[in-house]
C-alpha positions as CSV (number, residue, x, y, z in Angstrom):
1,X,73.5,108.1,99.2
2,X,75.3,109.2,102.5
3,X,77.4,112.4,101.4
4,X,76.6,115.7,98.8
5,X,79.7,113.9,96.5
6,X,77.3,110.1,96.0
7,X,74.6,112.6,94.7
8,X,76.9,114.0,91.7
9,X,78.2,110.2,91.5
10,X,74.9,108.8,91.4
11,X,73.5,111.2,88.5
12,X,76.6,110.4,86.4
13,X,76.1,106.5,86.6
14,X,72.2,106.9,85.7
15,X,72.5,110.3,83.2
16,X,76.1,110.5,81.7
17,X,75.2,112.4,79.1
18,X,72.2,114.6,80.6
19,X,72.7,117.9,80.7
20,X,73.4,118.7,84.1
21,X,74.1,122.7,84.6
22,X,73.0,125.6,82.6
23,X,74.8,128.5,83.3
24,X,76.0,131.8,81.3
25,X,76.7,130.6,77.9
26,X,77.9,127.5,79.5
27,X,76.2,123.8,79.6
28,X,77.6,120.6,81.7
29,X,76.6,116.8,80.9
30,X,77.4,115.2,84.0
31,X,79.8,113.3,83.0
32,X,81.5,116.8,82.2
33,X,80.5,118.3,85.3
34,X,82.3,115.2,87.2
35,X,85.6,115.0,85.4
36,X,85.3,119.3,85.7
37,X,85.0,118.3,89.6
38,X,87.3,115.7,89.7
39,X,90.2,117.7,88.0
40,X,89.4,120.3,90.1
41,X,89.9,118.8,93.4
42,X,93.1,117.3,92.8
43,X,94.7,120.6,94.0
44,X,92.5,120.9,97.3
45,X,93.1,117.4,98.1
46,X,97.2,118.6,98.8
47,X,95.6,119.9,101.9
48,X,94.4,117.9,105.2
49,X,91.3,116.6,105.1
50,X,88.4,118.8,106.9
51,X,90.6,121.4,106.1
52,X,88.3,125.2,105.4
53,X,88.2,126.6,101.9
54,X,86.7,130.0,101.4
55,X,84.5,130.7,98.4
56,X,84.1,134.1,96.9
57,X,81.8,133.4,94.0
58,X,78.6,134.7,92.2
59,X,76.1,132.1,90.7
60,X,78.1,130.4,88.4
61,X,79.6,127.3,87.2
62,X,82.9,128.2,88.6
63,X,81.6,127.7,91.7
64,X,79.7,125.0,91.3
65,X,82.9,123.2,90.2
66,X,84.9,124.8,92.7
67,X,82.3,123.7,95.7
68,X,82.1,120.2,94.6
69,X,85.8,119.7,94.2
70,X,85.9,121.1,97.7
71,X,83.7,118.4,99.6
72,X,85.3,115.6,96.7
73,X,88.7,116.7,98.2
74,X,86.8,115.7,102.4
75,X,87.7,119.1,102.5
76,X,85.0,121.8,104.0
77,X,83.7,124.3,101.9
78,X,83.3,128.3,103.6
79,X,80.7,130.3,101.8
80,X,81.1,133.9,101.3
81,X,78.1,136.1,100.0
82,X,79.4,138.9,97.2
83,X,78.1,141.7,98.9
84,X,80.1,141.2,102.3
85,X,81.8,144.3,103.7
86,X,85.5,144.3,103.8
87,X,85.1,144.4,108.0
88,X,82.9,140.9,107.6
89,X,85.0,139.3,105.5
90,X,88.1,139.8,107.5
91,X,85.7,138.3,110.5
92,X,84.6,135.2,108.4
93,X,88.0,134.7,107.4
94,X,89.3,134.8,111.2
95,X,86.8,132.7,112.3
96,X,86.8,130.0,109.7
97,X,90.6,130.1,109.6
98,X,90.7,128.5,105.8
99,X,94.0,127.0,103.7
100,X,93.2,128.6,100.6
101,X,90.5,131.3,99.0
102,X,89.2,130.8,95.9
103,X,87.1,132.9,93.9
104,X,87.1,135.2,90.1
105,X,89.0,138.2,89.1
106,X,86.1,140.0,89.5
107,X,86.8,139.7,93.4
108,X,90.4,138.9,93.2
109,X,91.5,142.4,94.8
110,X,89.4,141.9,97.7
111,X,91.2,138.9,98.9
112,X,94.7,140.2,98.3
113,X,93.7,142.9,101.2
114,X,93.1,139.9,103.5
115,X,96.8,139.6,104.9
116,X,96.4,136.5,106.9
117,X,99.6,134.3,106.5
118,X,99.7,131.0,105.3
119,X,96.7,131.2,103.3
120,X,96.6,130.5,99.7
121,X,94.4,132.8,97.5
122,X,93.6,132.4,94.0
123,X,92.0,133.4,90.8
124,X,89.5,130.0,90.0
125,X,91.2,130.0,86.9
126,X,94.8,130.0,87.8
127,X,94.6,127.1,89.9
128,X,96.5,124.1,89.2
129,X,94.4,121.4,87.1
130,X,95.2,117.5,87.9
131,X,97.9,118.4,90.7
132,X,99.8,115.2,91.7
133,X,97.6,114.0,94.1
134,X,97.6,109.7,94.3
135,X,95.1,110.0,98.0
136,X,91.2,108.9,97.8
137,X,89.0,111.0,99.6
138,X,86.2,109.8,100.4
139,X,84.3,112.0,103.3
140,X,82.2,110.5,106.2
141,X,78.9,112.0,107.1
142,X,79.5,113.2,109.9
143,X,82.0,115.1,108.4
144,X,81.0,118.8,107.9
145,X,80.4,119.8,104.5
146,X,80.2,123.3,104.8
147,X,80.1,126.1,106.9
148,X,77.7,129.1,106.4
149,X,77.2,132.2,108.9
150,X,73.8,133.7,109.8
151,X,72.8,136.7,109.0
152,X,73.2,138.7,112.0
153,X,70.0,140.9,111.8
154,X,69.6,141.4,115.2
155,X,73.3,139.9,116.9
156,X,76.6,139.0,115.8
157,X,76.6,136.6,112.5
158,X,77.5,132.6,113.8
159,X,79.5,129.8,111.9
160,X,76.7,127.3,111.2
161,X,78.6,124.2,109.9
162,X,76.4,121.5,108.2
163,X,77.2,118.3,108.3
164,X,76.9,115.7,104.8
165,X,74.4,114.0,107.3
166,X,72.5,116.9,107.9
167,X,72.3,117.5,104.2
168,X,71.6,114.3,102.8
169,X,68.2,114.2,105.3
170,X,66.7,117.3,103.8
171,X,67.6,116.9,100.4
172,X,65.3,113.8,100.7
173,X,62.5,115.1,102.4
174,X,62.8,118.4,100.0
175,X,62.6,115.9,97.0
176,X,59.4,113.5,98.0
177,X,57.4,116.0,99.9
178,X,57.9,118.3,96.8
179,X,57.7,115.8,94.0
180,X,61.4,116.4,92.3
181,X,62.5,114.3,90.3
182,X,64.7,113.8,87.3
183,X,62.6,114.9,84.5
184,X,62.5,118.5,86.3
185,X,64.3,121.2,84.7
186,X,64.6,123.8,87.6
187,X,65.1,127.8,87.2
188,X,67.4,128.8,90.1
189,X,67.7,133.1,90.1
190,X,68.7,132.5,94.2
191,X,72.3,133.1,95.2
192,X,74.1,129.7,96.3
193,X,75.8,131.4,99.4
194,X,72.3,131.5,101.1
195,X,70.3,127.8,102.5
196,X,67.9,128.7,100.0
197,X,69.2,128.6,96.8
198,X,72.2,126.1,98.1
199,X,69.2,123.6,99.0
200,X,67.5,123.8,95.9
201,X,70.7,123.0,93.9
202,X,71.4,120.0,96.2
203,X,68.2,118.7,95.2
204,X,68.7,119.4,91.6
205,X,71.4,117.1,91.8
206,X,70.6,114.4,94.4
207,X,67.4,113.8,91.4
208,X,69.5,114.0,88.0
209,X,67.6,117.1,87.3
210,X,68.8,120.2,85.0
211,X,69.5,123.1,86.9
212,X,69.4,126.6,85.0
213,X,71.4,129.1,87.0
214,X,70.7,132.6,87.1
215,X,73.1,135.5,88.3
216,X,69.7,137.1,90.2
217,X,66.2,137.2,90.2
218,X,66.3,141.2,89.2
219,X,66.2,140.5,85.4
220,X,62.3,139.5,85.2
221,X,62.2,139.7,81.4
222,X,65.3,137.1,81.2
223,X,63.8,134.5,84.2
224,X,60.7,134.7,82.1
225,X,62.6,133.7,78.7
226,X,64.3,131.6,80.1
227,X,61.4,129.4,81.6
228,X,59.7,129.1,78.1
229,X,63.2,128.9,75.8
230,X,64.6,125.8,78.8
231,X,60.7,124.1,79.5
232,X,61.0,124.4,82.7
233,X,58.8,122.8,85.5
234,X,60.5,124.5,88.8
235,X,61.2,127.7,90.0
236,X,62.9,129.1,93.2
237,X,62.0,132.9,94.9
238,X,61.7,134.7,97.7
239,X,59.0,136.3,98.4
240,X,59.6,140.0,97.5
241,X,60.2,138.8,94.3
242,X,56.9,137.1,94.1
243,X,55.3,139.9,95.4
244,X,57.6,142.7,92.7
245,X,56.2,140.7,89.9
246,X,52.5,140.8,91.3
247,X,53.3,144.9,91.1
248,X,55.4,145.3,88.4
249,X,55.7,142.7,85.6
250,X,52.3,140.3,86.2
251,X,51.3,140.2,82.6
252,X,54.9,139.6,81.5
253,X,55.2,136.5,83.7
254,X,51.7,135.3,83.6
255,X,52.4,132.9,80.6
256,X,55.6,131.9,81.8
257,X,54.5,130.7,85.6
258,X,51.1,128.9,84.4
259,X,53.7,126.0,82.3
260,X,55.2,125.5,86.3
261,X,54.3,122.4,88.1
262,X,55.8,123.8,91.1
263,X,56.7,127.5,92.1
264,X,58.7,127.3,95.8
265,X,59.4,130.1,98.3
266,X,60.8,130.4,101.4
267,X,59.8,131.8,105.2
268,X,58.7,135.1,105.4
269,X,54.8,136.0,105.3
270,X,53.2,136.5,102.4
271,X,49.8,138.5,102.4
272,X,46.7,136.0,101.7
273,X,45.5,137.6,98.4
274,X,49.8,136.9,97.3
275,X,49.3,133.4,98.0
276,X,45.6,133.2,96.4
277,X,46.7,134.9,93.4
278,X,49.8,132.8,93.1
279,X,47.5,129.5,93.0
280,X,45.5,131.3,90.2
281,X,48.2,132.0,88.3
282,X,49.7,128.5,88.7
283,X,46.6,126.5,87.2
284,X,47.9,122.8,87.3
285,X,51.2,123.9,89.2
286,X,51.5,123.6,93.2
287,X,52.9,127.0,95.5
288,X,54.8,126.0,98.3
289,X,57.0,127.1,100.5
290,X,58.8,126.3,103.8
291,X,60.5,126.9,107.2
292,X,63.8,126.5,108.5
293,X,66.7,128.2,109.6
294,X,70.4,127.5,108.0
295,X,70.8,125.4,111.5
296,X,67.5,123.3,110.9
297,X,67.0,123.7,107.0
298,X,63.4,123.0,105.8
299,X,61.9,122.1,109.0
300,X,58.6,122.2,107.9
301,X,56.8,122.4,104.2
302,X,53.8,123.7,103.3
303,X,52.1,123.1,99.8
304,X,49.1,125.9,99.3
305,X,46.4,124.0,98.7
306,X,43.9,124.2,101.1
307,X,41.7,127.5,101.8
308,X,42.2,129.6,105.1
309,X,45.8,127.8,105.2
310,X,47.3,130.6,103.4
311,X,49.5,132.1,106.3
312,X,50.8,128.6,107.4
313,X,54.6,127.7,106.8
314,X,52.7,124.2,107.5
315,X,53.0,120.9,109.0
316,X,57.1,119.0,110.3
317,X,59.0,117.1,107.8
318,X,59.0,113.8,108.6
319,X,61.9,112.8,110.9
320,X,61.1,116.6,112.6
321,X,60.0,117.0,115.5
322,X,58.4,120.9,116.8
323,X,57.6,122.0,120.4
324,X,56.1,125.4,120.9
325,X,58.0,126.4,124.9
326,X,56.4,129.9,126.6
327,X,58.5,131.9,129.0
328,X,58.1,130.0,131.8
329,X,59.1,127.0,129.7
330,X,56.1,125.0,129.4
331,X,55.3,123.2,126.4
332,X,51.9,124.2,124.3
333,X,50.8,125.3,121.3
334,X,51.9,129.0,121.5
335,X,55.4,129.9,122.4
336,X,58.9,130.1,121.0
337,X,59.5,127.3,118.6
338,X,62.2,124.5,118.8
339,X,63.4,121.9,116.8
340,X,64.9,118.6,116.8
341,X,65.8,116.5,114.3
342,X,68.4,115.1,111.4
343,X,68.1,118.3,109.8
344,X,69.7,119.6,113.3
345,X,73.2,120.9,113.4
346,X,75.0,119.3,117.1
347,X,77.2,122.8,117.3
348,X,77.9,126.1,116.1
349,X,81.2,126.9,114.6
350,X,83.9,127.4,117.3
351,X,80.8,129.2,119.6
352,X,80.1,127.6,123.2
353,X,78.1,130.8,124.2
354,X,75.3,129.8,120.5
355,X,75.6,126.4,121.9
356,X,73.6,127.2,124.8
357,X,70.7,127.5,122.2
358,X,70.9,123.4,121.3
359,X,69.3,121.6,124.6
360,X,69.2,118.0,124.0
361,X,69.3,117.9,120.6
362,X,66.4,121.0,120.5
363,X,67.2,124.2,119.1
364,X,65.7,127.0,120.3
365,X,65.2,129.1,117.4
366,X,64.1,132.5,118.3
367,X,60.8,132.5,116.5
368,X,57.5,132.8,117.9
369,X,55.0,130.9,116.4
370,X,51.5,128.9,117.2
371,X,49.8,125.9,115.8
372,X,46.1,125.9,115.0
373,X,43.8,122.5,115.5
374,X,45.1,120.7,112.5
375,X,48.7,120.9,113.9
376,X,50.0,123.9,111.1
377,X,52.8,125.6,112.2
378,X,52.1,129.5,112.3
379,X,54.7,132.2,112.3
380,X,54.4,135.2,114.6
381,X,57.4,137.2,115.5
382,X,60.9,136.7,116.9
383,X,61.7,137.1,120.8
384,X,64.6,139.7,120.0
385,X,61.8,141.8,118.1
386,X,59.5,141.8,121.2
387,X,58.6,145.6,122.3
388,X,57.6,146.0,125.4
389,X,54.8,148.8,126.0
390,X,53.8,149.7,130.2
391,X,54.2,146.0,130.8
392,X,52.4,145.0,127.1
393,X,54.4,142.3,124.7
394,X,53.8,143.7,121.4
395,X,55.3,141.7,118.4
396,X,55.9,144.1,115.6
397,X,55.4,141.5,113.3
398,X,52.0,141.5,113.3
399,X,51.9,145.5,112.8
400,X,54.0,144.6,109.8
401,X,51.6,142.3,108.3
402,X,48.6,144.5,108.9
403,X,50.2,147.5,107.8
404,X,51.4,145.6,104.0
405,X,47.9,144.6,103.5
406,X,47.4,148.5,102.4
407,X,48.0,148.8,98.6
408,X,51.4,150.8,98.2
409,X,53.1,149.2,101.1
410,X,56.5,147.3,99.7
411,X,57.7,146.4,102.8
412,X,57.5,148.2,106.7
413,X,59.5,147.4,109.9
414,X,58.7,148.1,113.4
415,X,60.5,149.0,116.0
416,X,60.3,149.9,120.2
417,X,61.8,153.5,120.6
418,X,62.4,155.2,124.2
419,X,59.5,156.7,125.3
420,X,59.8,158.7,129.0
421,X,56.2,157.5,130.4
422,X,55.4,154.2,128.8
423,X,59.3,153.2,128.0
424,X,58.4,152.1,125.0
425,X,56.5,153.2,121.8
426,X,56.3,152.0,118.5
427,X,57.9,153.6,115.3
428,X,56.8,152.4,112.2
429,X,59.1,152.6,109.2
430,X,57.7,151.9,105.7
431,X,58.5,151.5,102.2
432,X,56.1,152.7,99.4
433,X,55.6,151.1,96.0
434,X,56.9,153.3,93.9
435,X,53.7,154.2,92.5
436,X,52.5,154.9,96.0
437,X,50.5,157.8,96.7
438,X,50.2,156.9,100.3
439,X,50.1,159.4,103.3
440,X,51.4,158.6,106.9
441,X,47.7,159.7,108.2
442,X,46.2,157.5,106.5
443,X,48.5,154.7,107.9
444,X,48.1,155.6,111.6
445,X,44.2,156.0,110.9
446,X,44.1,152.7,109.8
447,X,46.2,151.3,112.7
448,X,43.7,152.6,115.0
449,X,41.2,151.0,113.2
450,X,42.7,147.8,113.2
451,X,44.8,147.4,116.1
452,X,45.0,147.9,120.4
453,X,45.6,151.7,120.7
454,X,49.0,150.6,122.6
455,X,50.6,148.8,119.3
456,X,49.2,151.8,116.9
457,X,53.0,153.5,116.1
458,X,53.5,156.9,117.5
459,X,56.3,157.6,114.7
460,X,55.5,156.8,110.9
461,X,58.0,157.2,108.5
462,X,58.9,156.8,105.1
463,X,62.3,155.2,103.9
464,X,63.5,154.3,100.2
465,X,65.4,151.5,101.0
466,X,66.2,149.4,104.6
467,X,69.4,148.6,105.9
468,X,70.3,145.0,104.7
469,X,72.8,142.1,105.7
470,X,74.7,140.3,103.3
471,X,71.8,137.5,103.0
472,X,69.4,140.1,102.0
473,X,67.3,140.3,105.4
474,X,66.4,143.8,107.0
475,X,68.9,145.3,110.1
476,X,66.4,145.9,112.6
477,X,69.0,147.2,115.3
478,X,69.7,149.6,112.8
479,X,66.8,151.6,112.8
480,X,65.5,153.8,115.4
């Protein structure tokens, strides 16, 4: 298999009539799901090949159908998150510079604001079915499949387009490092505009698997239905939902998770006694979870099943290659991390100033990280984050992780604030549980306790909610 379209291909020669895609009220055999896809793309196919289409979709079939048909038309599909701001979405749009828009009448409105000419928009269910189209496409794969833009937490979101190449290479490593295969019935509550949730539906289909698609993760009563009522051996979330449930609804899901032969996460740290608690829970199942970025998906994997391992995003995927650089560019095992590899996109989308960040083949990815004596890959920070106090490096990430080892801590983020003698200081903001009972003193105390007096935050304060991107991660340049 060389492009996204010979994995749909593939399942319906081996599983015609397997149930492919659960979604809604609605169930796909693959055979369905490729005449669905086929019929679809006969419309998109009017347009030049490696032409942009934009999709505005939540987790659905519809867009399923309505990506698929994209790449089965060599055509490249744009993927919009649902909770983009009018402003982004007018950037996206200028930037990508798509033929057509498709998405539901739910979002219809939204793109009838965009007045771009000579762009089609439409309602999914208004478009043509089985439009006169006699030309085969057939996409190479080199060709880029689709284009997704970074979250922008810290600097302007970038095009990121993803070649079938690119995806066909982590789709296989995601599927024998992590055992899928095509008896798996996978729970997916992630949304498909993010890497996360589009890699795990990839895999889904590259192994003949049934995928049950969720709207969110937010519903915990329904995911934990829904793992019983569909025997389901896979689930997909990120880890503030794993740690919600832990919180909030552990006896609920406690029954449901222990039937799962694999429960996967993505990068972000998870406390120790999470990821201990997790592997309880899971009995015969495995807890894994992974790092990439949307420019290197899945770039390591990690698999928790060794003790004192817990804070490891673990060891390269094969055909990966890792190199830890420090600031005067030597090569170690402490230092920013870059990647090369298959996984690797050449260029960003219409950027030569992001293109400085690929070097040979390597891309620098902005995270700091070390590796111990077995060769796991440890997160530690992000060079944007860096605060610097009289002359210290401080990584606010490791405040952040000491600080949520408290009970009552949902989430904190710290930041460097001006400061007139030491130009920096640290301001810690947090959010509580919402059973927390949690004073800033005894925050601070324990900071002192636990940390250099210079890193110990000279601000604590309390938020309900943090300022998000579209993609769900924290706006740290928002806060000050």
């Amino acid at each position: 298999m060389n492009v996204i379209t010979d994995f749909l291909q593939n399942s319906v020669n081996k599983y015609p009539d397997k149930i492919a895609l659960v979604s809604s009220n609605q169930k796909y055999t693959y055979k369905e799901l490729f005449e669905s896809v086929k019929s679809f793309s006969s419309y998109i196919a009017k347009f030049p090949k490696n032409s942009v289409v934009s999709l505005l979709f939540e987790n659905s079939a519809d867009f399923i159908i309505s990506y698929l048909a994209t790449l089965h038309a060599s055509c490249i599909a744009h993927i919009l998150p649902i909770i983009i701001s009018d402003e982004n979405l007018l950037k996206q749009i200028e930037s990508a510079e798509p033929k057509m828009i498709i998405t539901t009448k739910q979002f219809i409105k939204r793109i009838e604001k965009i007045e771009k000419k000579n762009i089609e928009k439409f309602d999914v269910n208004e478009i043509p079915i089985d439009y006169n189209s006699n030309e085969k496409r057939n996409p190479l794969p080199e060709n880029i499949s689709y284009l997704l833009y970074t979250s922008g937490t810290t600097t302007v979101p970038k095009g990121v387009p993803v070649t079938h190449q690119n995806c066909v290479f982590t789709t296989k490593n995601i599927t024998k490092i992590l055992n899928y295969n095509e008896t798996d019935v996978n729970i997916l509550p992630l949304p498909l505009y993010h890497s996360f949730g589009l890699g795990c539906f990839h895999t889904s289909l590259f192994t003949g698997a049934t995928l049950v698609l969720h709207k969110n993760a937010t519903n915990i009563s329904e995911l934990s239905c829904s793992i019983k009522n569909n025997s389901a051996s896979t689930l997909a979330l990120v880890p503030a939902s794993l740690t919600k449930i832990l919180h909030e609804s552990k006896d609920e899901m406690l029954n449901s998770l222990s039937r799962l032969r694999l429960l996967i996460t993505n990068t972000t740290s998870l406390q120790t006694n999470i990821v201990k608690e997790y592997r309880k829970i899971l009995k015969n199942g495995n807890f894994a979870t992974y790092y990439g970025l949307t420019e290197a998906s899945r770039s390591t994997f990690m698999i928790f099943d060794k003790d004192g391992k817990e804070n490891s995003v673990g060891l390269p995927s094969p055909g990966v290659e890792l190199k830890l650089v420090d600031s005067k560019n030597n090569s170690g095992d402490k230092g920013e991390i870059w990647i090369r590899g298959r996984n690797v996109i050449k260029k960003y989308w219409k950027n030569p100033e992001a293109d400085k960040n690929i070097v040979d083949g390597w891309l620098k990815t902005g995270d700091l990280g070390y590796r111990d004596s077995d060769g796991y890959l440890y997160l530690t920070g992000r060079v944007d984050n860096v605060i610097n106090i009289s002359g210290e490096k401080v990584i606010p990430e490791e405040i952040e992780r000491m600080v949520k080892s408290l009970s009552g801590i949902e989430e904190t983020i710290a930041v460097g604030i001006d400061h007139e003698i030491y130009g920096k200081v640290v301001k810690l903001f947090v959010k509580k549980t919402s059973d927390s009972k949690i004073k800033k003193s005894e925050i601070v105390t324990y900071c002192i306790k636990n940390l250099e007096r210079y890193k110990v935050p000279a601000i604590v304060e309390f938020v309900d909610e943090f300022p998000r991107t579209e993609y769900g991660k924290i706006k740290r340049f928002m806060l000050q």
